[in-house]
N, C-alpha and C positions, 0 to 999 in steps of 0.2 A: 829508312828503318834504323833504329838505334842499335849498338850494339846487345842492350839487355834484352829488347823484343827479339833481336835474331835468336838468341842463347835461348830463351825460351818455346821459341817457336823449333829449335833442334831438340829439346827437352821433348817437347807432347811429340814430334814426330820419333823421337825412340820408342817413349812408353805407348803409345798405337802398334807403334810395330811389334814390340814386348808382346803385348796382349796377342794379337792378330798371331803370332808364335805360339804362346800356349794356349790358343784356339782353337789352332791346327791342330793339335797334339790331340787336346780334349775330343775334339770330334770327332776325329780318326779312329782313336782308340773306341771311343764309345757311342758314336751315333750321334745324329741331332737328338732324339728324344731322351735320350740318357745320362746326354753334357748335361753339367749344370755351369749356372755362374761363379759357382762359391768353388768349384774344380779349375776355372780358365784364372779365378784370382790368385788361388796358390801357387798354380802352375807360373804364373807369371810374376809371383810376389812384389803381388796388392793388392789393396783394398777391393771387397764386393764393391762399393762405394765408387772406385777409382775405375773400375769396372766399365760402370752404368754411367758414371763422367762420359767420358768416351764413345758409352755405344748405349742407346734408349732401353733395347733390350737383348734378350740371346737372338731372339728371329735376325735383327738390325745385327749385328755383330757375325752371324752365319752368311749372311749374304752381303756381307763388305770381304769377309773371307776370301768366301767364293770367287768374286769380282779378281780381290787380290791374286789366288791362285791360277786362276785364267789367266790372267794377266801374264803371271811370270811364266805359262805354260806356251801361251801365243807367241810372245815377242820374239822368242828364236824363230817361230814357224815364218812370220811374218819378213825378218830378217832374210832369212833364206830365200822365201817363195818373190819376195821383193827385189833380190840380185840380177839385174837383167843382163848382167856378165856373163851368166851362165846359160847357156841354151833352156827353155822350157822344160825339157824332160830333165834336162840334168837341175832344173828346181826342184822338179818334184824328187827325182830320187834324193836328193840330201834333205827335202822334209820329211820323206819315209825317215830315213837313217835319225835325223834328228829327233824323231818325234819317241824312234825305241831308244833311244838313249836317254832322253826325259825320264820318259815310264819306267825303264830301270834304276836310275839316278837318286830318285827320288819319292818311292813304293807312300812313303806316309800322305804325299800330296794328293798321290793318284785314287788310295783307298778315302780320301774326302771327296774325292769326283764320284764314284761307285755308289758314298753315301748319299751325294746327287741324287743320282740317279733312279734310287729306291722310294723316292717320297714322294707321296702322290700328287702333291703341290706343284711338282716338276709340268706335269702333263693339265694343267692345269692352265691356262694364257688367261687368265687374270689375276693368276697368283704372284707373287712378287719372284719365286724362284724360277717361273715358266717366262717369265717375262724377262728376266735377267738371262736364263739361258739362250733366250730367241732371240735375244739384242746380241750378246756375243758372237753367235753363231752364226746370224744375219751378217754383222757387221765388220765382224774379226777374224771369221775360220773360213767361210764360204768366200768371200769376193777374192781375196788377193790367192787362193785356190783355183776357183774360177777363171780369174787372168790369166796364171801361168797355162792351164788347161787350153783356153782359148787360143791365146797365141801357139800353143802346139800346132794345136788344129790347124792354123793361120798359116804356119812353116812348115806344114806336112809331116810332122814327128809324130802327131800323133792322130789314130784315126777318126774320119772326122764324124761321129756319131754324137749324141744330145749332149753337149757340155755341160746345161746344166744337172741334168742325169747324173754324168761321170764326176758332175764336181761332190753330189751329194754319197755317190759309191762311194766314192774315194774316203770320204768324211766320216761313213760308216764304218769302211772296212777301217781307219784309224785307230777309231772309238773303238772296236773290235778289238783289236791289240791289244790296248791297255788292260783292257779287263785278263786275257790271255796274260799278259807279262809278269801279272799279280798270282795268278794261281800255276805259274811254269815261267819263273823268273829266267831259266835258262832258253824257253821259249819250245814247243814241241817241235820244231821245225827251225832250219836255220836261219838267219837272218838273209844272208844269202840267198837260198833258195825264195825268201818270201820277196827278198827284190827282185829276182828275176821272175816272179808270178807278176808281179808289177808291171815290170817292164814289157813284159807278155801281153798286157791287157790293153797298154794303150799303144802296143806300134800300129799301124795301119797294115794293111794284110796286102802282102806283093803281090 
Protein backbone atom coordinates (compact mmCIF):
# COMPACT_ATOMS: atom_id res chain seq x y z
CA UNK A 1 0.00 0.00 0.00
CA UNK A 2 1.53 3.45 -0.90
CA UNK A 3 1.83 6.02 1.27
CA UNK A 4 -0.83 8.37 -0.71
CA UNK A 5 -3.63 5.29 -0.61
CA UNK A 6 -2.89 4.88 3.17
CA UNK A 7 -3.38 9.04 3.61
CA UNK A 8 -6.59 8.62 1.83
CA UNK A 9 -8.00 5.55 3.05
CA UNK A 10 -7.50 7.54 6.85
CA UNK A 11 -9.27 10.56 4.98
CA UNK A 12 -12.76 8.50 4.06
CA UNK A 13 -12.35 6.74 7.49
CA UNK A 14 -12.58 10.16 9.43
CA UNK A 15 -15.26 11.72 7.27
CA UNK A 16 -17.58 8.23 7.78
CA UNK A 17 -16.97 8.58 11.08
CA UNK A 18 -17.70 12.68 10.82
CA UNK A 19 -20.96 11.78 9.27
CA UNK A 20 -21.79 8.52 11.44
CA UNK A 21 -21.42 11.52 14.53
CA UNK A 22 -23.72 13.90 13.20
CA UNK A 23 -26.17 11.13 12.60
CA UNK A 24 -26.21 10.19 15.82
CA UNK A 25 -26.97 13.66 16.97
CA UNK A 26 -29.69 13.94 13.94
CA UNK A 27 -31.48 10.96 15.04
CA UNK A 28 -31.50 11.39 18.59
CA UNK A 29 -32.73 14.57 18.59
CA UNK A 30 -35.40 13.93 16.07
CA UNK A 31 -36.29 10.40 15.22
CA UNK A 32 -35.75 8.37 12.19
CA UNK A 33 -38.75 9.84 10.46
CA UNK A 34 -37.93 13.39 11.15
CA UNK A 35 -33.84 13.35 10.39
CA UNK A 36 -33.34 14.55 7.25
CA UNK A 37 -30.09 14.20 5.11
CA UNK A 38 -29.71 17.90 4.42
CA UNK A 39 -29.72 18.03 8.90
CA UNK A 40 -26.80 14.96 9.23
CA UNK A 41 -24.90 17.33 6.19
CA UNK A 42 -24.70 20.40 8.23
CA UNK A 43 -24.22 18.83 11.16
CA UNK A 44 -21.35 17.25 9.84
CA UNK A 45 -20.11 20.05 7.32
CA UNK A 46 -20.80 18.54 4.09
CA UNK A 47 -22.06 18.16 1.21
CA UNK A 48 -25.97 16.42 0.79
CA UNK A 49 -23.74 15.03 -2.11
CA UNK A 50 -20.85 13.89 0.19
CA UNK A 51 -23.54 12.47 2.33
CA UNK A 52 -25.07 9.88 -0.23
CA UNK A 53 -21.07 9.19 -1.32
CA UNK A 54 -20.79 7.38 1.60
CA UNK A 55 -24.19 6.01 2.49
CA UNK A 56 -26.94 5.08 -0.71
CA UNK A 57 -29.59 6.51 1.53
CA UNK A 58 -31.01 7.70 5.22
CA UNK A 59 -32.48 4.02 5.77
CA UNK A 60 -28.51 2.66 4.76
CA UNK A 61 -26.89 5.22 6.98
CA UNK A 62 -29.44 4.53 10.11
CA UNK A 63 -28.60 1.10 10.15
CA UNK A 64 -24.67 1.36 9.83
CA UNK A 65 -25.36 3.69 12.82
CA UNK A 66 -27.05 1.41 14.72
CA UNK A 67 -24.53 -1.58 13.93
CA UNK A 68 -21.89 1.24 14.94
CA UNK A 69 -23.64 1.97 18.18
CA UNK A 70 -24.04 -1.69 19.27
CA UNK A 71 -21.05 -2.03 18.55
CA UNK A 72 -19.35 0.38 20.86
CA UNK A 73 -22.16 -0.53 23.52
CA UNK A 74 -21.18 -4.58 23.30
CA UNK A 75 -17.46 -4.54 23.26
CA UNK A 76 -17.16 -3.55 27.17
CA UNK A 77 -20.06 -6.25 27.79
CA UNK A 78 -18.16 -8.77 25.85
CA UNK A 79 -14.68 -7.76 27.49
CA UNK A 80 -16.11 -8.31 30.84
CA UNK A 81 -18.44 -11.37 30.43
CA UNK A 82 -15.15 -12.85 28.38
CA UNK A 83 -12.69 -12.42 31.58
CA UNK A 84 -12.38 -15.93 32.74
CA UNK A 85 -10.16 -14.39 35.75
CA UNK A 86 -13.08 -13.63 37.30
CA UNK A 87 -15.46 -16.23 38.87
CA UNK A 88 -18.91 -16.38 36.68
CA UNK A 89 -21.03 -14.38 39.03
CA UNK A 90 -18.33 -11.92 39.51
CA UNK A 91 -18.74 -11.56 35.29
CA UNK A 92 -21.99 -11.01 35.54
CA UNK A 93 -21.86 -8.40 38.31
CA UNK A 94 -19.22 -6.16 36.58
CA UNK A 95 -21.69 -6.35 33.32
CA UNK A 96 -24.44 -5.30 35.57
CA UNK A 97 -22.18 -2.42 36.75
CA UNK A 98 -20.79 -1.74 33.31
CA UNK A 99 -23.76 -1.79 31.49
CA UNK A 100 -25.27 1.34 34.03
CA UNK A 101 -22.39 3.15 33.44
CA UNK A 102 -22.81 2.93 29.60
CA UNK A 103 -26.38 4.16 29.86
CA UNK A 104 -25.42 7.00 32.08
CA UNK A 105 -22.20 7.87 30.24
CA UNK A 106 -23.69 8.43 27.38
CA UNK A 107 -27.93 9.28 27.32
CA UNK A 108 -27.61 10.52 23.46
CA UNK A 109 -26.57 6.84 22.30
CA UNK A 110 -29.06 5.28 24.35
CA UNK A 111 -32.16 7.65 23.36
CA UNK A 112 -31.08 6.27 19.46
CA UNK A 113 -31.49 2.50 20.94
CA UNK A 114 -35.21 3.71 22.38
CA UNK A 115 -35.59 5.15 18.84
CA UNK A 116 -35.01 1.46 17.84
CA UNK A 117 -37.12 0.34 19.48
CA UNK A 118 -40.36 2.41 18.56
CA UNK A 119 -40.34 1.46 14.76
CA UNK A 120 -42.46 -1.08 13.64
CA UNK A 121 -39.77 -2.40 11.26
CA UNK A 122 -37.98 -3.63 14.49
CA UNK A 123 -40.65 -6.43 15.07
CA UNK A 124 -40.68 -7.14 11.78
CA UNK A 125 -37.74 -10.41 10.69
CA UNK A 126 -37.55 -9.47 7.17
CA UNK A 127 -36.92 -5.99 7.76
CA UNK A 128 -33.52 -5.00 7.52
CA UNK A 129 -33.76 -3.28 11.27
CA UNK A 130 -35.38 -6.85 12.67
CA UNK A 131 -32.74 -8.54 11.20
CA UNK A 132 -29.86 -6.50 12.24
CA UNK A 133 -31.30 -6.54 15.69
CA UNK A 134 -31.62 -10.59 15.80
CA UNK A 135 -28.10 -10.89 14.40
CA UNK A 136 -26.67 -8.71 17.31
CA UNK A 137 -28.60 -10.19 19.90
CA UNK A 138 -28.28 -13.72 18.50
CA UNK A 139 -24.59 -13.24 18.12
CA UNK A 140 -23.25 -10.51 20.41
CA UNK A 141 -25.42 -10.20 23.70
CA UNK A 142 -26.91 -13.65 24.18
CA UNK A 143 -23.94 -16.24 23.81
CA UNK A 144 -20.93 -14.89 25.86
CA UNK A 145 -24.09 -14.07 28.64
CA UNK A 146 -25.11 -17.51 28.22
CA UNK A 147 -21.45 -18.96 28.87
CA UNK A 148 -20.86 -16.90 31.82
CA UNK A 149 -24.41 -18.14 33.12
CA UNK A 150 -23.61 -21.72 32.24
CA UNK A 151 -20.53 -22.10 33.77
CA UNK A 152 -22.17 -20.74 37.10
CA UNK A 153 -24.40 -23.29 36.83
CA UNK A 154 -21.50 -25.70 36.15
CA UNK A 155 -19.55 -24.27 39.52
CA UNK A 156 -22.53 -24.25 41.71
CA UNK A 157 -22.69 -20.29 41.96
CA UNK A 158 -25.36 -20.14 40.45
CA UNK A 159 -28.80 -22.00 40.73
CA UNK A 160 -29.19 -24.42 38.38
CA UNK A 161 -32.62 -23.60 36.55
CA UNK A 162 -33.04 -23.02 32.47
CA UNK A 163 -29.95 -21.02 31.46
CA UNK A 164 -31.31 -20.19 28.55
CA UNK A 165 -34.39 -18.77 30.25
CA UNK A 166 -32.14 -16.75 32.68
CA UNK A 167 -29.75 -15.75 29.89
CA UNK A 168 -32.71 -14.12 28.05
CA UNK A 169 -34.15 -12.60 31.86
CA UNK A 170 -31.18 -11.25 32.29
CA UNK A 171 -31.09 -9.42 28.76
CA UNK A 172 -34.50 -8.11 29.56
CA UNK A 173 -34.18 -6.98 32.86
CA UNK A 174 -30.70 -4.90 31.02
CA UNK A 175 -32.85 -3.50 28.16
CA UNK A 176 -35.16 -2.50 31.18
CA UNK A 177 -32.52 -0.26 32.83
CA UNK A 178 -31.71 1.59 30.00
CA UNK A 179 -34.88 3.00 29.30
CA UNK A 180 -35.19 3.53 33.51
CA UNK A 181 -31.70 5.34 33.33
CA UNK A 182 -33.17 7.78 30.63
CA UNK A 183 -36.23 8.97 32.46
CA UNK A 184 -34.37 8.84 36.36
CA UNK A 185 -30.85 9.40 35.40
CA UNK A 186 -30.07 9.10 39.17
CA UNK A 187 -31.97 5.88 38.96
CA UNK A 188 -35.44 5.23 41.43
CA UNK A 189 -33.49 2.88 43.33
CA UNK A 190 -29.89 2.28 44.13
CA UNK A 191 -27.61 0.83 42.11
CA UNK A 192 -26.63 -1.05 44.89
CA UNK A 193 -29.76 -2.37 46.05
CA UNK A 194 -30.39 -3.41 42.17
CA UNK A 195 -27.12 -5.63 42.50
CA UNK A 196 -28.02 -7.21 45.21
CA UNK A 197 -31.64 -8.09 43.67
CA UNK A 198 -29.17 -9.69 41.13
CA UNK A 199 -27.34 -11.38 43.12
CA UNK A 200 -30.49 -12.65 44.81
CA UNK A 201 -31.89 -14.18 41.83
CA UNK A 202 -29.12 -16.21 40.61
CA UNK A 203 -27.53 -17.80 44.08
CA UNK A 204 -28.83 -21.22 44.35
CA UNK A 205 -31.02 -21.64 47.50
CA UNK A 206 -29.29 -23.53 50.75
Amino acid sequence: MTETTDRHGRVRRKRRRQILDAALAEFAEKGFQDANVSGIASRASVSQGTVYWYFESKQALFLELMADVFAQVVQPLEEVLGNTDLSPVERLRQAFRTSLALYRGDTEKFRLLLNLWSRPALFDTKAEEGLLLDRIYREQILPPLGRAIQEGIDAGEIAPIDPEALTVALAALVDGLMLYSLIWPEGPVSDERLEAILLHLLQPTP
